[in-house]
Wavefront OBJ file of the C-alpha trace (Angstrom):
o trace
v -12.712 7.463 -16.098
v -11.387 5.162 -13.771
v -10.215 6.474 -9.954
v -7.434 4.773 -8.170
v -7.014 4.522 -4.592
v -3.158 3.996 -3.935
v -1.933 2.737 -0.580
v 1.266 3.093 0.825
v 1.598 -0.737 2.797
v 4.232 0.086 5.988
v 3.004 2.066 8.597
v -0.324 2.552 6.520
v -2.101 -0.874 6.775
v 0.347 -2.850 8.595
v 2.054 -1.984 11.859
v 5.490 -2.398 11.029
v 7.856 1.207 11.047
v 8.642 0.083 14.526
v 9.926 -3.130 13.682
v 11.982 -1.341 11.170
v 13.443 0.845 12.970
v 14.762 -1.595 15.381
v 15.979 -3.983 12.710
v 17.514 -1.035 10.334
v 19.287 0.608 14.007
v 20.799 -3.069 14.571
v 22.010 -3.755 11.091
v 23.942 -0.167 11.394
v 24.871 -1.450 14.900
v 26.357 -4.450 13.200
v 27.439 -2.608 10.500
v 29.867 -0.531 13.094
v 27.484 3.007 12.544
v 25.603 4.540 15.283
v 22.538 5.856 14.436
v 19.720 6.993 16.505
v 16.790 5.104 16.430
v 14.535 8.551 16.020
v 16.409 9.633 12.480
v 16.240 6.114 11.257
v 12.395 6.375 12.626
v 12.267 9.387 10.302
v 14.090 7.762 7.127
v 11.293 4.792 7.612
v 9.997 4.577 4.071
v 12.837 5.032 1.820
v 13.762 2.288 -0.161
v 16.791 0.498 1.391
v 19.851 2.406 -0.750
v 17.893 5.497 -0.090
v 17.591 5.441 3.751
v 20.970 4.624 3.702
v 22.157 7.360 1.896
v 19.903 9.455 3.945
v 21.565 8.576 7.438
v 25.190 8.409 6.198
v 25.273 10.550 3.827
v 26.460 10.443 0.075
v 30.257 10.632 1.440
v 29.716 6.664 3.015
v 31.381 3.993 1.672
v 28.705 2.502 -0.755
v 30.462 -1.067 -0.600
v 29.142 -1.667 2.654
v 25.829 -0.668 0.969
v 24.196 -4.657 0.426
v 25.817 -5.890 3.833
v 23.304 -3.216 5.509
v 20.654 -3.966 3.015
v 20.797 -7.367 3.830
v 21.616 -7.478 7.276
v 18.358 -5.720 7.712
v 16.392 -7.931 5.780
v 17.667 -10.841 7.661
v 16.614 -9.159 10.576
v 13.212 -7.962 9.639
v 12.739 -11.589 7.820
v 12.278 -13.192 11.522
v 9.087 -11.121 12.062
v 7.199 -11.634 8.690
v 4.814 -14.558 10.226
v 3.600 -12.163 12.811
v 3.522 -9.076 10.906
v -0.002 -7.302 12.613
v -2.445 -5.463 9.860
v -4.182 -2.450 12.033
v -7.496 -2.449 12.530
v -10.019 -2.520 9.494
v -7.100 -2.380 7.391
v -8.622 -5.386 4.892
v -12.105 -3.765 5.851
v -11.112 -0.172 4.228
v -9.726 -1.712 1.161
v -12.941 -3.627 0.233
v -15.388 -1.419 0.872
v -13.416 1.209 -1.771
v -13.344 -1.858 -3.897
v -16.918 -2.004 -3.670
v -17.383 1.431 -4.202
v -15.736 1.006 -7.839
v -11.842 2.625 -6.386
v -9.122 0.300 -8.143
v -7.023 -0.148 -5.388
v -2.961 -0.085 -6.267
v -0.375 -0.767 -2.893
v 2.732 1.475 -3.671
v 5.534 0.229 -1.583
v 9.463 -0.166 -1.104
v 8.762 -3.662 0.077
v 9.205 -6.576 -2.581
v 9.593 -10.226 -2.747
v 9.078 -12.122 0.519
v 8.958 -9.062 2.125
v 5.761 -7.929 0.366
v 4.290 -11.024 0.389
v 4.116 -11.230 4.308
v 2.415 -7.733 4.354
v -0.306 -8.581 2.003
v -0.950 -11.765 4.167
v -1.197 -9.730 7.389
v -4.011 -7.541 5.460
v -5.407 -10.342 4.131
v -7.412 -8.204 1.659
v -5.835 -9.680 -1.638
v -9.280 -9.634 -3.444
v -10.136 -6.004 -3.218
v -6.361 -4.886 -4.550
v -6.068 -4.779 -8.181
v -2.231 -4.657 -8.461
v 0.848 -3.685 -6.694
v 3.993 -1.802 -7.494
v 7.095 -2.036 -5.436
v 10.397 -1.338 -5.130
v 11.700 -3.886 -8.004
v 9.103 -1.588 -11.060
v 10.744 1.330 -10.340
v 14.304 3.439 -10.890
v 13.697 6.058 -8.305
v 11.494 5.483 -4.814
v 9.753 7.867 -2.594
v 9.794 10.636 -2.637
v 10.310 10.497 -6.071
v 7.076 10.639 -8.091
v 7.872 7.553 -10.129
v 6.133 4.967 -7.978
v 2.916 6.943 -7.799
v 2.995 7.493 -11.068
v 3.014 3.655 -12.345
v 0.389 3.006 -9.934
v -1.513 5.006 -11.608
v -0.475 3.617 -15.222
v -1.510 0.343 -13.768
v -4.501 1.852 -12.309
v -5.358 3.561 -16.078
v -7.019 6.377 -13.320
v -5.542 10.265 -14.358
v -3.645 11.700 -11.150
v -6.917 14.421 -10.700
v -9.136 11.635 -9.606
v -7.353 9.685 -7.372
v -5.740 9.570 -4.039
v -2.738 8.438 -2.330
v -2.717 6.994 1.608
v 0.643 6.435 3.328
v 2.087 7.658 6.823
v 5.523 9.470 5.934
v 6.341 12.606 4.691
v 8.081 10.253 1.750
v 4.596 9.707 0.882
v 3.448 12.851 0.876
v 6.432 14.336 -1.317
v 5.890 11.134 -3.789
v 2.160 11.735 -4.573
v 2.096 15.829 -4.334
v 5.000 15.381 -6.690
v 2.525 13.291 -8.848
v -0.375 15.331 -8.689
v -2.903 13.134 -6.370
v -4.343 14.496 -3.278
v -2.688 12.927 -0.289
v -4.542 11.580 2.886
v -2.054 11.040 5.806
v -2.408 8.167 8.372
v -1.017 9.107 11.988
v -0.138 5.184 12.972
v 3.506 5.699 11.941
v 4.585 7.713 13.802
v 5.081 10.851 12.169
v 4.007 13.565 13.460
v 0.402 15.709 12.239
v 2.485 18.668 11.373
v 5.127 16.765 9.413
v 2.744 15.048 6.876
v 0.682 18.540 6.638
v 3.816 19.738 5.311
v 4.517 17.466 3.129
v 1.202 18.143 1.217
v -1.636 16.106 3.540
v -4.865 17.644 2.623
v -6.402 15.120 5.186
v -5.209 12.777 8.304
v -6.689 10.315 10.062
v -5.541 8.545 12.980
v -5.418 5.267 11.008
v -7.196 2.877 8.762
v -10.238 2.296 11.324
v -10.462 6.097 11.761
v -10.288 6.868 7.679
v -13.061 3.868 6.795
v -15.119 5.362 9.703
v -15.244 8.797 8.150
v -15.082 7.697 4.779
v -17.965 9.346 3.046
v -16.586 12.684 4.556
v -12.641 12.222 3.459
v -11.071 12.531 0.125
v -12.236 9.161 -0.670
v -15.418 9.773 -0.011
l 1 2 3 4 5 6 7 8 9 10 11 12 13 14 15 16 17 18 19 20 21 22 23 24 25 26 27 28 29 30 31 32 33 34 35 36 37 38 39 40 41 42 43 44 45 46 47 48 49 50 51 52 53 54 55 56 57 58 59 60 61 62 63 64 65 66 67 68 69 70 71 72 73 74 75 76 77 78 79 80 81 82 83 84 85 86 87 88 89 90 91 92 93 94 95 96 97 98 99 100 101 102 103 104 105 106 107 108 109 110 111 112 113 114 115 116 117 118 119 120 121 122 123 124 125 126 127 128 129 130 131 132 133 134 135 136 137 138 139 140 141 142 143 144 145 146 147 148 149 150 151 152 153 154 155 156 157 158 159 160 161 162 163 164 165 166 167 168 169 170 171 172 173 174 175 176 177 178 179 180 181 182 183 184 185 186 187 188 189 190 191 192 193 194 195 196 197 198 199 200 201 202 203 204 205 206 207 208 209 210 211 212 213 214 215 216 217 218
């Protein structure tokens, strides 16, 4: 039976939830809503009607919805050609490709947007698929993402493992059934992911491929 190794991309291989934050906290700035940078550090992860939703609440008004959206794309758009992968990021993925993992990227980024991040990895060969924002009616933390990876993947939830660096990620693949390995280089803090259902945390990619043979995916 085929195992699948599903990767969160944001704040899990590339070094980006800061960038988002800033770009999200001026498109609400913009957008005539103050927000505090730390809850829309928090909300980092949610697909874009989610976070939304998440820092002004279901009462909003939803028309100003794709302004936000896409003010924040513009903004974040001016940063894709020096998006930063962190360290060993491309390294981790191959060597699990080597070792016989079929490597799926679960993520809320899509189009242009996810095309910059898997050129900043720069690990294309190793990664079997992707599924992203557009494959999906519900995002993290809803299960639904995980669990197409995993369709993609043709791996059963029991032998495979999900990597990401929010609590959204966390919820999404407890919710799914994998065992969940939390990366500290968001942001979030150890006791946060742990709560969310991290059976293991690393500081970040360098730190997991260094202990590999001793983590989940080992």
């Amino acid at each position: 039976m085929a195992r699948a190794a599903l990767f969160d991309v944001d704040g899990t291989l590339v070094d980006t939830n800061h960038l988002h934050t800033v770009t999200w906290w001026e498109a609400f700035r913009q957008g005539g809503h103050r927000v505090t940078m730390h809850a829309v550090h928090r909300a980092v992860g949610l697909g874009s009607t989610d976070l939304i939703a998440h820092l002004l609440g279901e009462g909003r008004d939803r028309d100003e919805d794709d302004a936000l959206s896409d003010a924040h794309r513009t903004l974040y758009g001016t940063y894709f050609e020096r998006l930063a992968a962190f360290e060993s990021a491309g390294d981790l993925l191959r060597t699990l490709a080597r070792r016989d993992w079929r490597i799926v990227l679960v993520t809320s980024a899509s189009g242009a947007e996810l095309g910059a991040l898997r050129r900043a990895v720069d690990a294309d060969e190793a990664v079997l698929t992707t599924t992203s924002a557009d494959d999906v009616s519900s995002g993290k933390p809803a299960p639904e993402p995980v669990l197409q990876a995993l369709e993609l993947a043709e791996a059963r939830a029991e032998d495979s493992v999900f990597v990401g660096d929010t609590v959204w990620d966390m919820a999404a693949g407890t919710r799914a059934g994998v065992t969940c390995v939390g990366l500290l280089s968001g942001g979030i803090p150890r006791a946060a992911l742990e709560a969310a259902g991290a059976t293991a945390l690393y500081r970040d990619p360098a730190e997991l491929l260094g202990s590999l043979d001793d983590s989940p995916l080992g």
